[in-house]
LUMVOZA-122995 format. One record per residue (C-alpha): x, y, z. Coordinates in pm, whole numbers, plus 50000, padded with zeros to 5 digits. Example, Ala and Ser with C-alpha at 12.3 -4.5 7.8 and 13.67 -1.06 7.14 Angstrom:
512304955050780 513674989450714 
END
This chain:
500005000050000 501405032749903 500995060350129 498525083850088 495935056149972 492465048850168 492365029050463 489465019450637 489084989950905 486494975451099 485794952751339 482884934051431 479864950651591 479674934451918 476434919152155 475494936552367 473804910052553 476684910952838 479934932552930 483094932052726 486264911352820 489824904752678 488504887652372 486724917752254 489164939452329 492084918852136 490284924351816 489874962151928 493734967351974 494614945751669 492644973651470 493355001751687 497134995951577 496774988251244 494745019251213 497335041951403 500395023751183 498275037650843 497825069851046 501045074151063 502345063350726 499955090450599 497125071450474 493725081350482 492555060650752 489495050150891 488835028651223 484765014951286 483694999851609 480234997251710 477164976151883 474924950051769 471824958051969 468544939551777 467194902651800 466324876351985 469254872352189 469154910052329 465534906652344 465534880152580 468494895652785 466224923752820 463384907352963 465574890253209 466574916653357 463384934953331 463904965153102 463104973352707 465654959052495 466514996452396 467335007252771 469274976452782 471414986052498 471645018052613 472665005452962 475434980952825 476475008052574 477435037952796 478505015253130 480604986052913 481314991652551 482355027152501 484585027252837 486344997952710 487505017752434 488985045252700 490455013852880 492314997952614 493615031352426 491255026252167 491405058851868 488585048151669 486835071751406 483565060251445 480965042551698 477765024851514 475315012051661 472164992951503 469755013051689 471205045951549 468995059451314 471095064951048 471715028951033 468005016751029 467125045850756 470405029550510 469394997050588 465475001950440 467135018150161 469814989250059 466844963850190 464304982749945 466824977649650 467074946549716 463564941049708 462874958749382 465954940849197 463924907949249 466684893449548 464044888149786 460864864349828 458684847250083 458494817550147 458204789550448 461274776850666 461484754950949 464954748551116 467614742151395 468154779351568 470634791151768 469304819551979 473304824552093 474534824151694 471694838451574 471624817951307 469884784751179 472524754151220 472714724051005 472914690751165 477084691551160 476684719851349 475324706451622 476024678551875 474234656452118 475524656152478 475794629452712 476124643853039 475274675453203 472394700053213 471354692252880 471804656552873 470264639652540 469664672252388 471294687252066 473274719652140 474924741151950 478704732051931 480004772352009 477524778552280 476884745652422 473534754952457 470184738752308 469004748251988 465134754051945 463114741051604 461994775851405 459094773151163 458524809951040 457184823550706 459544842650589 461664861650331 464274849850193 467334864050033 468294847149693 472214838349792 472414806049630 472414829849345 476024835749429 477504806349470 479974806049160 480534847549220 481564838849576 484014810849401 484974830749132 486014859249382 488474835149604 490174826049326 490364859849147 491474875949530 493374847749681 494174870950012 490244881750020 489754858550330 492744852850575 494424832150724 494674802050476 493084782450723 489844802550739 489994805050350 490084766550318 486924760150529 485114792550372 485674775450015 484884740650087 481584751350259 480504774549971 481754746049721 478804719749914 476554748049804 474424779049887 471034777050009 468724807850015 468684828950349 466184835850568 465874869450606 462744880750859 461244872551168 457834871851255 458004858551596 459254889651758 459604924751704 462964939751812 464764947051527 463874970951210 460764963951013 461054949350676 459654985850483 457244962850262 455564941450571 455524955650878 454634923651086 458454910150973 461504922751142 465204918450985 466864893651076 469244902951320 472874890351086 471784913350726 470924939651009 474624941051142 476594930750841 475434963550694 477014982850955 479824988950748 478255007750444 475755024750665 478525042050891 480275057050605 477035072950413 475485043350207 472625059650053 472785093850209 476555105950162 477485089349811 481185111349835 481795098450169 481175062750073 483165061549762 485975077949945 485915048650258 484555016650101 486104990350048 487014979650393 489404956950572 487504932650836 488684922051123 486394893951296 486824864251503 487314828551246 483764818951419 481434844951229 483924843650917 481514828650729 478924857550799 481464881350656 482754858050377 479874843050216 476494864050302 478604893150329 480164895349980 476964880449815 474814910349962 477004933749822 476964917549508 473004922149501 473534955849550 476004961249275 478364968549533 482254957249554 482914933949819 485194943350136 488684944050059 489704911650293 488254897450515 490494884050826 489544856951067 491434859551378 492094825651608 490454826551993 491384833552322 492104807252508 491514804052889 492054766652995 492064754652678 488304768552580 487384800152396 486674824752618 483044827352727 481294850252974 478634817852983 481444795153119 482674825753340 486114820453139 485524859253054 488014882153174 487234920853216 490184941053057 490344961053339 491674928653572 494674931153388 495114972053307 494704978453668 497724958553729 500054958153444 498594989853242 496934999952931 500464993152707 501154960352876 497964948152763 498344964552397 501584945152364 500804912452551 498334900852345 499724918251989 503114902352037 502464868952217 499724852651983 500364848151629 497774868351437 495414845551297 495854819651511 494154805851863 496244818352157 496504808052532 496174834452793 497694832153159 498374854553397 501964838853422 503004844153102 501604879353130 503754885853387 506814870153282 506794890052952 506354924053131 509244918053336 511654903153031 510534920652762 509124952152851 510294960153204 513484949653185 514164949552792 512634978352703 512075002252955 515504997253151 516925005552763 515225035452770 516395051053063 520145037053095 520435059052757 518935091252863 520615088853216 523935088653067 523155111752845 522065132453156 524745126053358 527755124053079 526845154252881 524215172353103 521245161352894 522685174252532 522745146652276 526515148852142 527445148651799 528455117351676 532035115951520 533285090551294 531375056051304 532435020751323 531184984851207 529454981851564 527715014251537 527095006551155 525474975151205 522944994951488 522075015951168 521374983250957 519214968251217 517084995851260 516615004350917 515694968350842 513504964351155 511444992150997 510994979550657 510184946150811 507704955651049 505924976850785 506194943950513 504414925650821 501574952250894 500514948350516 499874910850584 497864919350918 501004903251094 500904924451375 503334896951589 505734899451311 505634932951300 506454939851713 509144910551638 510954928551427 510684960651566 512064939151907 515084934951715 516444967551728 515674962852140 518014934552168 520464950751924 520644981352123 521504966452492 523784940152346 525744971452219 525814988152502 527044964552692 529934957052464 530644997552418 530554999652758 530045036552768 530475041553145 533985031353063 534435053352793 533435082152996 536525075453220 538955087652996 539565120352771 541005101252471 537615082252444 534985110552489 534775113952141 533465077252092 531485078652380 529465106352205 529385079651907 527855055152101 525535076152312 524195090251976 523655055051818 521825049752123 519825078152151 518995078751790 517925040851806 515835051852079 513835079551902 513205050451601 511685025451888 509395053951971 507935060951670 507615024851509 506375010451869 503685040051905 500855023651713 501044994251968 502305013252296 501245046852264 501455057752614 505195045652704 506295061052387 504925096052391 506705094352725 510065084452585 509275112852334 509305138052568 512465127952774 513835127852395 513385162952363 510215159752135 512895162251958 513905193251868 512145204851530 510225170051451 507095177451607 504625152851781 505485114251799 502025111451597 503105131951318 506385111451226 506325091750917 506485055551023 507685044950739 510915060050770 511465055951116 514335038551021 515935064350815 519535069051037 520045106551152 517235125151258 517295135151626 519275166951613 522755168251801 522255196152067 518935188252131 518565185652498 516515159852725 514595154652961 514085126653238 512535101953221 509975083853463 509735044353476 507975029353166 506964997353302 507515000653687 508264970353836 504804943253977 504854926554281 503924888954269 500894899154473 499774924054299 498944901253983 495534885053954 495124848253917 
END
C-alpha cells in the first residue's frame, strides 16, 4: 500500500447481551494499531467499532433483567462498551450502533433495493436455531451431549447450549444465486479471506453449496421492520453486516462512501463465514464491491476453551490494566499470539513477559540511555564523530526492523511486526554492553566515541518510539518527551512511520529530559490469578 491511499478497518459490531472482556478487546487493539500504523504512514485512515443491539438474543436479555431491549442497549452501551475503548487506548473514528437511526434509515434503503431488483421472496422455513449464533445450524453443526444440564439434547457446538426448532414464514434472500461469484472471487482475490486456514473452510463450505437465506422474523419484534411488511423484522445478521456501508454514508453521503469503502474486516474465524459468504453476496445484490479482505482471527484461550462470559472464562480488561497497564495489555496480546491463530492466555506468562521484555528489555533501555546522556553530557545529545562496524550495524538493524515491520503490517501480521521492531531492542543493549560507555566516559582520549555511542543509542531510541507507538502509545509519547520531542520533529504522531528507520534525525544539541519508569516494576501479589 502506498501512502497516501484509503484505509478503512472495521471490526465486528459486538452483543450487547453482556459486558466486554479480553476477547473483545484483542480484536479492538489489533485494529486500533493497524489503524494508528496507516495513520502514521499518511494514509487516509478510517477505524469502525460499534454495537449490535437487535434480536432475539438482546431481546431476551432484556426481559431478564426486566427493562426494554433499547434501555438495555443503552445501559450496556454507555456503562461497558464505550469505556472499554477509554480502557484499552482505543482511537477509533467512528461508533455504530444498530439502533442509530442512520443505520435503520440505510438499511430500508439497501433492503428496498434489494427488494425491487427481484433478490428477495417469501416463502416457508422450518429449522435448527441458535438463539446464541443467531443463526439456523445444520445438523454438523450441532452435537448431542451425554452428560450435564442438557443431557440427550442437541446443542449448539459454540455455545453449548440447546437449539430450538423455528418454523417461520419468511423472506428469503436469493444467495444461492452467488455461489459461483463467491468462488469466482476467492480465486480471482486469493488474500480476500485470511488466514489460509479460514479460506480453506470458507471455500469448501461454499463449494457443498448455497442455500437461500432467511431473512425476517415474525415471531418477535425487536429489530427494524422489513419497509414492505411491517409484521416482519430483519433478521438480526443482514441487520449488522450492513454496519459497514451504513457508517460511512450508504445511501445518504454517496462522496463519503466512495471515498471509505472498500474495507478491511477484522472478525473472530467463528462468524467468518457471515462476513465471507452472506457478506460479499449482499454486496453483490447491491451492485456493490465486496470488502477488501476479510480476516479471521484465532480465539482466546483460557484453559484450553474460547473464552466465554457463559462459562465465566471471561476476563474484564480492566483485571489486567489495573495491574500491568493499558500498554502492557496492547503489547501482551499483539506480540504473544500469532495473528490469525488461537492463543493461550495466563496470567503467568503475562507477567513474565512484562518483566523480560518490557520492564526489563525495554524500559530499563530507555532510561540507561537518557541517564547517561544526563549525567555524561548534562542532557545534550553529542554529535556523533566518525562511526564504526558496531555502530554501523545498529544503523542496519534499525533500518531493516522498519521495513520489516511495515512488510508485516501489510499482511495483518501484527506479531511479526512487534518482532521485528524487538530486534532493534536486543540490538541496542547488546551494544551497550559491549561499548561499555560508562567506561568510555573515564577517559579524555575516548569522549569522542562515547558521544558515538551515546548518539547511536539515543537515535535508536527515538526510532523505537515512533515504530512502537501504534502498539504502545502511552510509554512512547513518554520516551518522546524525555527525547526532547525532539527538537524540530514535532509530535510522535506526526512522524512518518515508514521512515522511522531512516539513520540521523534527532538533532545533536537537542537537549533531554528525564525520564519516569515505563513499566515500573509488579509485585507477585499484585497480579491477579
Amino acid at each position: 500500500m502506498a501512502a497516501g491511499d484509503s484505509f478503512y478497518i472495521a471490526t465486528p459490531i459486538f452483543y450487547v447481551n453482556d459486558v466486554p472482556h479480553i476477547g473483545h478487546a484483542y480484536t479492538e487493539v489489533a485494529a486500533d494499531v493497524l489503524a494508528r500504523w496507516h495513520r502514521q504512514s499518511g494514509d487516509d485512515t478510517w477505524l469502525l467499532t460499534g454495537t449490535d443491539e437487535h434480536g432475539q438474543k438482546i431481546l431476551r436479555t432484556a426481559v431478564a433483567n426486566d427493562t426494554t431491549p433499547q434501555q438495555w442497549a443503552d445501559k450496556l452501551v454507555e456503562e461497558a462498551w464505550l469505556p472499554l475503548l477509554n480502557t484499552i487506548n482505543i482511537q477509533n473514528d467512528d461508533f455504530i450502533r444498530t439502533t442509530d437511526k442512520r443505520h435503520e434509515d440505510a438499511v430500508t434503503i439497501f433492503l428496498q433495493k434489494l427488494y425491487d431488483d427481484g433478490f428477495i421472496y417469501s416463502g416457508e422455513y422450518e429449522g435448527y436455531y441458535c438463539v446464541g449464533c443467531e443463526e439456523y445450524k445444520q445438523l454438523d453443526d450441532l452435537m448431542e451431549t451425554e452428560t450435564g444440564d442438557y443431557a440427550g439434547q442437541l446443542v449448539c457446538k459454540i455455545h453449548s447450549r440447546p437449539i430450538e426448532v423455528l418454523k417461520e414464514k419468511n423472506y428469503f434472500f436469493r444467495m444461492s444465486d452467488f455461489q459461483q461469484r463467491l468462488l469466482d472471487l476467492y480465486e480471482e482475490r486469493p488474500d480476500f479471506i485470511q488466514p489460509e486456514s479460514v479460506r480453506n473452510e470458507i471455500l469448501q463450505f461454499v463449494k457443498q453449496g448455497l442455500s437461500d437465506l432467511s431473512i425476517s422474523r415474525s415471531s418477535f419484534d425487536w429489530g427494524i421492520k422489513i419497509p414492505w411488511d411491517d409484521s416482519h423484522v430483519l433478521y438480526v445478521w443482514f441487520d449488522a453486516l450492513l454496519n459497514y456501508i451504513t457508517a460511512i454514508g450508504y445511501g445518504v453521503d454517496d462522496d463519503e462512501f466512495q471515498r471509505r469503502w472498500p474495507a478491511t474486516q477484522l472478525v473472530g474465524k467463528d462468524i467468518a463465514r457471515f462476513h465471507a459468504v452472506i457478506w460479499p453476496a449482499m454486496l453483490m445484490a447491491a451492485g456493490l464491491q465486496p470488502p477488501k479482505q476479510v480476516f479471521g482471527h484465532g480465539w482466546l484461550l483460557v484453559g484450553g476453551e474460547k473464552m466465554s462470559k457463559s462459562k465465566l472464562t471471561g476476563i474484564a480488561p480492566s483485571q489486567i490494566t489495573d495491574t500491568f497497564g493499558v500498554d502492557a495489555f496492547r503489547y501482551y496480546f499483539m506480540s504473544a499470539i500469532n495473528f490469525g491463530q488461537d492463543g493461550s492466555f495466563s496470567w503467568e506468562d503475562l507477567s513474565a513477559r512484562y518483566q523480560s521484555e518490557l520492564a526489563n528489555g525495554f524500559g530499563n533501555l530507555a532510561s540507561r540511555v537518557i541517564a547517561m546522556v544526563n549525567r555524561y553530557y548534562d542532557g545534550v545529545v553529542p554529535a556523533p564523530g566518525e562511526y564504526s562496524a558496531d555502530d554501523l550495524k545498529v544503523q542496519s538493524v534499525v533500518k531493516a526492523a522498519a521495513e520489516n515491520a511495515d512488510a508485516a503490517i501489510q499482511t495483518l501480521a501484527i506479531h511479526d511486526a512487534i518482532a521485528a521492531i524487538w530486534t532493534i531492542v536486543d540490538e541496542l543493549n547488546g551494544y551497550i554492553t559491549i561499548q561499555e560507555p560508562w567506561v568510555l566516559a573515564k577517559k579524555d582520549e575516548t569522549r569522542e566515541r562515547l558521544s558515538t555511542v551515546l548518539y547511536t543509542a539515543t537515535e535508536g531510541l527515538r526510532s523505537l518510539a515512533v515504530l512502537l507507538s501504534p502498539v504502545i502509545p502511552e510509554a512512547t509519547a513518554k520516551l518522546w518527551n524525555a527525547l526532547g520531542a525532539p527538537a524540530g520533529l514535532g509530535d510522535l504522531t506526526d512522524q512518518v512511520i515508514v521512515d522511522a528507520g531512516h539513520w540521523g534525525q534527532l538533532p545533536a544539541g537537542s537537549r533531554l529530559g528525564t525520564l519516569e519508569p515505563l513499566f515500573p516494576r509488579i509485585e507477585p501479589s499484585e497480579v491477579a490469578g
